[in-house]
C-alpha positions in Angstrom: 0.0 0.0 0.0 1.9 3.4 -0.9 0.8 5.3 2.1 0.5 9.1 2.0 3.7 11.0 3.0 3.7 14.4 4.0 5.8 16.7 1.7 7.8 19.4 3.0 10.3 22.0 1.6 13.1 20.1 2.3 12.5 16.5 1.4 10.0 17.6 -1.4 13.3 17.3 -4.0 14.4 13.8 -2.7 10.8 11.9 -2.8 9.1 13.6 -5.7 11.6 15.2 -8.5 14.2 12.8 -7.6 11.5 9.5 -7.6 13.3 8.0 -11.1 11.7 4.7 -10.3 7.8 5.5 -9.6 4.8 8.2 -10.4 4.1 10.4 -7.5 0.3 11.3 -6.7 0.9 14.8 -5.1 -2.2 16.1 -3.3 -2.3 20.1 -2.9 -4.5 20.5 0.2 -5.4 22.8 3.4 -7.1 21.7 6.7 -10.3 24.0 6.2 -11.1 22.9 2.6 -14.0 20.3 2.4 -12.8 19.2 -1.2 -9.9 18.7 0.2 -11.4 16.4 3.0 -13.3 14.6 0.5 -10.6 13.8 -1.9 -8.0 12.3 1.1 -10.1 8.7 1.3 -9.9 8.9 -2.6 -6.3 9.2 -2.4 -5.7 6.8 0.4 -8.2 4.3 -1.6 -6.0 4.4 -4.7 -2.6 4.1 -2.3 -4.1 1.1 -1.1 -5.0 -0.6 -4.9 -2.1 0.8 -6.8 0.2 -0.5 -3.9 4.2 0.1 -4.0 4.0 0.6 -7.9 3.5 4.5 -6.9 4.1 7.2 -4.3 1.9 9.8 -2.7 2.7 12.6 -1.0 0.4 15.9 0.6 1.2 19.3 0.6 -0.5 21.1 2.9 -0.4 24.7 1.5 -0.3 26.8 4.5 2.7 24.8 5.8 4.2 25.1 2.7 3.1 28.1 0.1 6.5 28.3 -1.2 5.4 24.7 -3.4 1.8 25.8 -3.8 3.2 29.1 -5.5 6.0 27.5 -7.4 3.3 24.8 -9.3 0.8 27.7 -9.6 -1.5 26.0 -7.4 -4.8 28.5 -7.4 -7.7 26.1 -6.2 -7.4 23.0 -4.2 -7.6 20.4 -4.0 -4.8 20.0 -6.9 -3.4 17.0 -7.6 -0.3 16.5 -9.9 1.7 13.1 -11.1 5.1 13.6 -11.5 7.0 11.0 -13.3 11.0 11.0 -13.5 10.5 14.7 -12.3 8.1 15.9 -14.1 4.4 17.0 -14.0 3.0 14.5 -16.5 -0.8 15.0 -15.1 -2.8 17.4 -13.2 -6.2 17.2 -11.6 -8.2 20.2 -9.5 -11.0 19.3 -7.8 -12.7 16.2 -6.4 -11.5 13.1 -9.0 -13.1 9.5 -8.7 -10.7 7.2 -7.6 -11.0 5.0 -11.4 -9.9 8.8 -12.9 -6.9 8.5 -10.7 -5.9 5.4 -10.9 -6.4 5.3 -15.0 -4.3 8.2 -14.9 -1.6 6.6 -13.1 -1.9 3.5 -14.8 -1.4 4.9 -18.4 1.8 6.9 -16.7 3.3 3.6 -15.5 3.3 1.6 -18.8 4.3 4.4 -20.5 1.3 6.6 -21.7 1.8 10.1 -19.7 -0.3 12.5 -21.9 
């Protein structure tokens, strides 16, 4: 089960941009935001099918602005795959857990776009 990791300014680098090996399910999020509440058993549901074949990690906006500003988040919840780096998906808004894992699916055998 790839378990939702809490992303930070300073390990943000090493577990999503450096993450050669796996997508990364990144989940732009704040406390007060009911989207935002809604979306986390989504996530966590998707961790659980998808398994160690991906990574998930939350930024929590107020915590960290610096990342919401530098991937122009301006609505949450956002969510963004990263693959070897880069964004290769982005989602705002509540996304059904198929949507999700579809997405991540076509990034993983080689179908990003």
């Amino acid at each position: 089960m790839a378990v939702p990791v809490e992303l930070t300014t300073q390990n943000f680098e090493e577990l999503v941009l450096q993450n050669q090996t796996q997508p990364v399910l990144v989940d732009f999020w704040a406390v007060w935001c009911v989207p935002c509440q809604m979306v986390t058993p989504i996530v966590e549901a998707v961790g659980e099918e998808m398994g160690d074949s991906i990574a998930i990690g939350k930024v929590h906006i107020e915590d960290y602005p610096e990342l919401a500003e530098r991937y122009n988040i301006m609505s949450i919840p956002t969510l963004l795959i990263f693959y070897k780096g880069e964004i290769v998906k982005q989602f705002v808004g509540v996304q059904e857990r198929e949507v999700l894992i579809t997405a991540l699916r076509d990034v993983i055998n080689g179908n990003p776009a």
